[in-house]
VOLUMTI-14392 format. One record per residue (C-alpha): residue in one letter; x negated, y negated, z negated. Coordinates in steps of 0.001 Angstrom, whole numbers, plus 524288, in hexadecimal, padded with zeros to 5 digits. Example, Ala and Ser with C-alpha at 12.3 -4.5 7.8 and 13.67 -1.06 7.14 Angstrom:
<recs>
a7CFF4811947E188 s7CA9A804247E41C 
</recs>
This chain:
<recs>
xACC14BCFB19A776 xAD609BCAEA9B113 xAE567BCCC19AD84 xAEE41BD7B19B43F xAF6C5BD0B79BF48 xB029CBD4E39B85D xAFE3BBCA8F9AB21 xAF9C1BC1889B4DD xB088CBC1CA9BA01 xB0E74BC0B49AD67 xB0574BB5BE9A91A xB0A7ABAD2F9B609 xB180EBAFA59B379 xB186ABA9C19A609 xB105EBA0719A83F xB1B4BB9B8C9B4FE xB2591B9D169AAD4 xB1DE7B926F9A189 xB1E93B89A79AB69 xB29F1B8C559B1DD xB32B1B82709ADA4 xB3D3EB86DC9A463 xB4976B81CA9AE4B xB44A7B8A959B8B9 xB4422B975D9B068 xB52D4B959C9ABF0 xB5BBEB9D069B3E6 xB643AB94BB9BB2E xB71C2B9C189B8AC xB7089B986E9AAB9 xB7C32B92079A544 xB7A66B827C9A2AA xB7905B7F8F9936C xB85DEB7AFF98CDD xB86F2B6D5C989A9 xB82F1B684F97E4E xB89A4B622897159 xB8711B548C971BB xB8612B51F0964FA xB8850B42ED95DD9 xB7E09B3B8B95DAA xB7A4BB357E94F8C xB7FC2B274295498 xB8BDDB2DF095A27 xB8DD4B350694CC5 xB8C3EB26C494541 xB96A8B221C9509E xB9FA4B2DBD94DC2 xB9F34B2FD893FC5 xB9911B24A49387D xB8D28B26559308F xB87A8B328392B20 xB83CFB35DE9202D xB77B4B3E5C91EBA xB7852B4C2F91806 xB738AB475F90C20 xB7B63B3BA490AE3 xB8718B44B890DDF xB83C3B4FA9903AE xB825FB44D48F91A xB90CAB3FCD8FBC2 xB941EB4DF48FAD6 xB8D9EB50878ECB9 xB93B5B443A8E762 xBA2E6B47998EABE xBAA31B4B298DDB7 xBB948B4D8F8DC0F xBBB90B3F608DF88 xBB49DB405F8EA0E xBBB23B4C2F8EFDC xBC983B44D38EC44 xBC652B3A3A8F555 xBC334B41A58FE70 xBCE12B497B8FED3 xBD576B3DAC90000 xBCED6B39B590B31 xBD02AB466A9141B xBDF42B444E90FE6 xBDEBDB371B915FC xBD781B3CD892266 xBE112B46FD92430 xBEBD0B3E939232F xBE6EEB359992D9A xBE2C9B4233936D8 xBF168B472F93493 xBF843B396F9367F xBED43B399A94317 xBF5DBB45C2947F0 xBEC5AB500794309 xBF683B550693786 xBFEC4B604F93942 xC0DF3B618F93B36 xC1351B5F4192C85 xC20F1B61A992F6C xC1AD0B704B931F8 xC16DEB715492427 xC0942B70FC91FAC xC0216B7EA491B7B xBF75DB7CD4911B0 xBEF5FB89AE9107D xBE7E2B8B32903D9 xBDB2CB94B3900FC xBCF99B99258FBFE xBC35EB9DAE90080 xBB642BA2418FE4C xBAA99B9C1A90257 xB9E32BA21290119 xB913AB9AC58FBCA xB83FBBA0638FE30 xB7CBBB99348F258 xB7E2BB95088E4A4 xB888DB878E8E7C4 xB90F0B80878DF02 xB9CF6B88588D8CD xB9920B94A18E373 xB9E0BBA01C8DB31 xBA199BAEE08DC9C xBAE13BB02F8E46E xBB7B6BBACC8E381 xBB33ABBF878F076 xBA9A0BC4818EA8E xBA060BB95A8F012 xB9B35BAC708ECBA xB9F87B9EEB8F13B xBA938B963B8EE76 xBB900B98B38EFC5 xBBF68B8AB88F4D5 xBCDA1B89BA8F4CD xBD1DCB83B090346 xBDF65B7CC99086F xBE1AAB7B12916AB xBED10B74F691EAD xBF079B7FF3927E1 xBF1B2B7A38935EB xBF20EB831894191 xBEB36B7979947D1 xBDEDEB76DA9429E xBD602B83CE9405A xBD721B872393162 xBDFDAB7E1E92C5F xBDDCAB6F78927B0 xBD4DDB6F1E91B26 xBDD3BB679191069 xBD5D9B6C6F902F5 xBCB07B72BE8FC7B xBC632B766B8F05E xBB693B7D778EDFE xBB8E5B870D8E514 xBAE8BB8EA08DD19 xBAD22B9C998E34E xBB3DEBA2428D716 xBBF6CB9B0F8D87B xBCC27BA4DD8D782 xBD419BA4358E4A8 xBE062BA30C8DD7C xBDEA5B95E58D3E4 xBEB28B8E728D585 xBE4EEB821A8CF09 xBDA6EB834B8DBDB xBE7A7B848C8E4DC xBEE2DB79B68DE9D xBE455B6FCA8E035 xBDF82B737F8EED9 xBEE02B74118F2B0 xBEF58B63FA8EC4E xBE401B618E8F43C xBE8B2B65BF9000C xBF4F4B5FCB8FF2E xBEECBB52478FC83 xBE6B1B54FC9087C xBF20EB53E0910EC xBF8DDB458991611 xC02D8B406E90BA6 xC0DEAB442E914D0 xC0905B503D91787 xC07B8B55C2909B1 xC1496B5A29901C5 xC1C15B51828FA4D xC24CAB5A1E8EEF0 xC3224B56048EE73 xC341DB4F1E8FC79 xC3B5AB550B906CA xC31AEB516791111 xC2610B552190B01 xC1CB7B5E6691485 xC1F05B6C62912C2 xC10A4B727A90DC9 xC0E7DB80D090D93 xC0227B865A90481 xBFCCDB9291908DB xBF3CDB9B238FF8B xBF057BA9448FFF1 xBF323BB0118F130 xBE8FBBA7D48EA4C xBF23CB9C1C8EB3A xBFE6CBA5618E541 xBFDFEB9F018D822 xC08E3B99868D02C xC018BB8C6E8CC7A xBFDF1B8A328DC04 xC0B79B8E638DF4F xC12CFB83918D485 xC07C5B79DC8D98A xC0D0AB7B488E96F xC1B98B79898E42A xC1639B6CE88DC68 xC0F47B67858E96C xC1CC7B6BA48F0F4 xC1641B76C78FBF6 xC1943B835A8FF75 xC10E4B8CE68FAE5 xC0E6BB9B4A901B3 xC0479BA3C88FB9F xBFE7FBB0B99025C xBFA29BBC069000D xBF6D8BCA3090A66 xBFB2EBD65E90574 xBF1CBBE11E9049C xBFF1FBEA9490682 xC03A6BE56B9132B xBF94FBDC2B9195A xC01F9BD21791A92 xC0458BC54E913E2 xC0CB4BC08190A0A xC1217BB2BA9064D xC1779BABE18F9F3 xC1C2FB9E758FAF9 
</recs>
């Protein structure tokens, strides 16, 4: 039984289109393709950054740092800071310095190490953050850090006191505050009302800074300051 003409058209149409080369069937007022990332090639990576380590190589240095570990390398970011501020990457200290201190909640999917119920009701962990405020880097410089278990209380002045002495050592020598010189740098701490506590309040007047706790009032919507 022969086919209808109208199959036999259909059945010479796609079979043009299979061999119609795929350049002719593009439309020509399509837009040309963006240029492509070129990305670093393996030897320009070596060139550029040394050797790499692989993953697991890197994950075993990672499970081997311990508090010792973590001191030196605090150190060490305190040296490369200094160098990137003394480079002319440092902010205007005769402006002050504005250290802003706080907490947060981060949320964990799985059963991880000290992950715990948080008082948001959720589960994570609660790490206790200090940042240099600088207008001109987005967010702020990181200075200090601490990983807190998820029920960790927001307002633990021990917590404050040690993530504010960690932040202060992250800073160049002449840039941190010297108690009882007249030209020390002027350091402001700012904390919302989790950091209003008289033991993180006498620790600030120990390290000689300034500072300003917060708080918004549910009456008027509008904040209000201690210092």
């Amino acid at each position: 039984m022969s086919s209808s003409p109208n199959r036999r058209n259909v059945e010479t149409t796609l079979d043009h289109h299979r061999r119609e080369p795929l350049a002719r069937r593009r439309p020509q007022h399509r837009p040309a393709e963006p240029q492509r990332r070129q990305h670093l090639r393996p030897v320009d990576r070596d060139k550029l950054f040394s050797v790499v380590a692989s993953a697991p190589t890197a994950w075993r240095v990672i499970e081997r740092v311990d508090a010792e570990h973590l001191a030196r390398l605090r150190r060490v970011r305190a040296l490369a800071r200094e160098r990137a501020w003394a480079a002319g990457a440092g902010p205007d200290l005769t402006a002050g310095l504005t250290i802003d201190l706080d907490a947060t909640i981060l949320i964990s999917y799985s059963e991880k190490e000290n992950a715990a119920a948080t008082w948001k009701k959720t589960f994570g962990f609660h790490p206790l953050m200090a940042y240099l405020d600088r207008p001109d880097i987005s967010g702020g410089e990181a200075l200090a850090g601490m990983l807190r278990t998820g029920k960790a209380a927001s307002n633990t002045a021990a917590d404050h006191q040690q993530v504010l002495a960690m932040a202060l050592a992250a800073l160049p020598p002449h840039a941190r505050p010297r108690p009882g010189e007249p030209d020390s740098p002027q350091v402001l701490i700012r904390t919302d009302s989790a950091g209003s506590t008289h033991g993180f309040a006498r620790a600030s007047g120990r390290l000689d800074v300034v500072s300003r706790w917060g708080s918004r009032s549910t009456a008027r919507s509008r904040p209000r300051f201690w210092a």
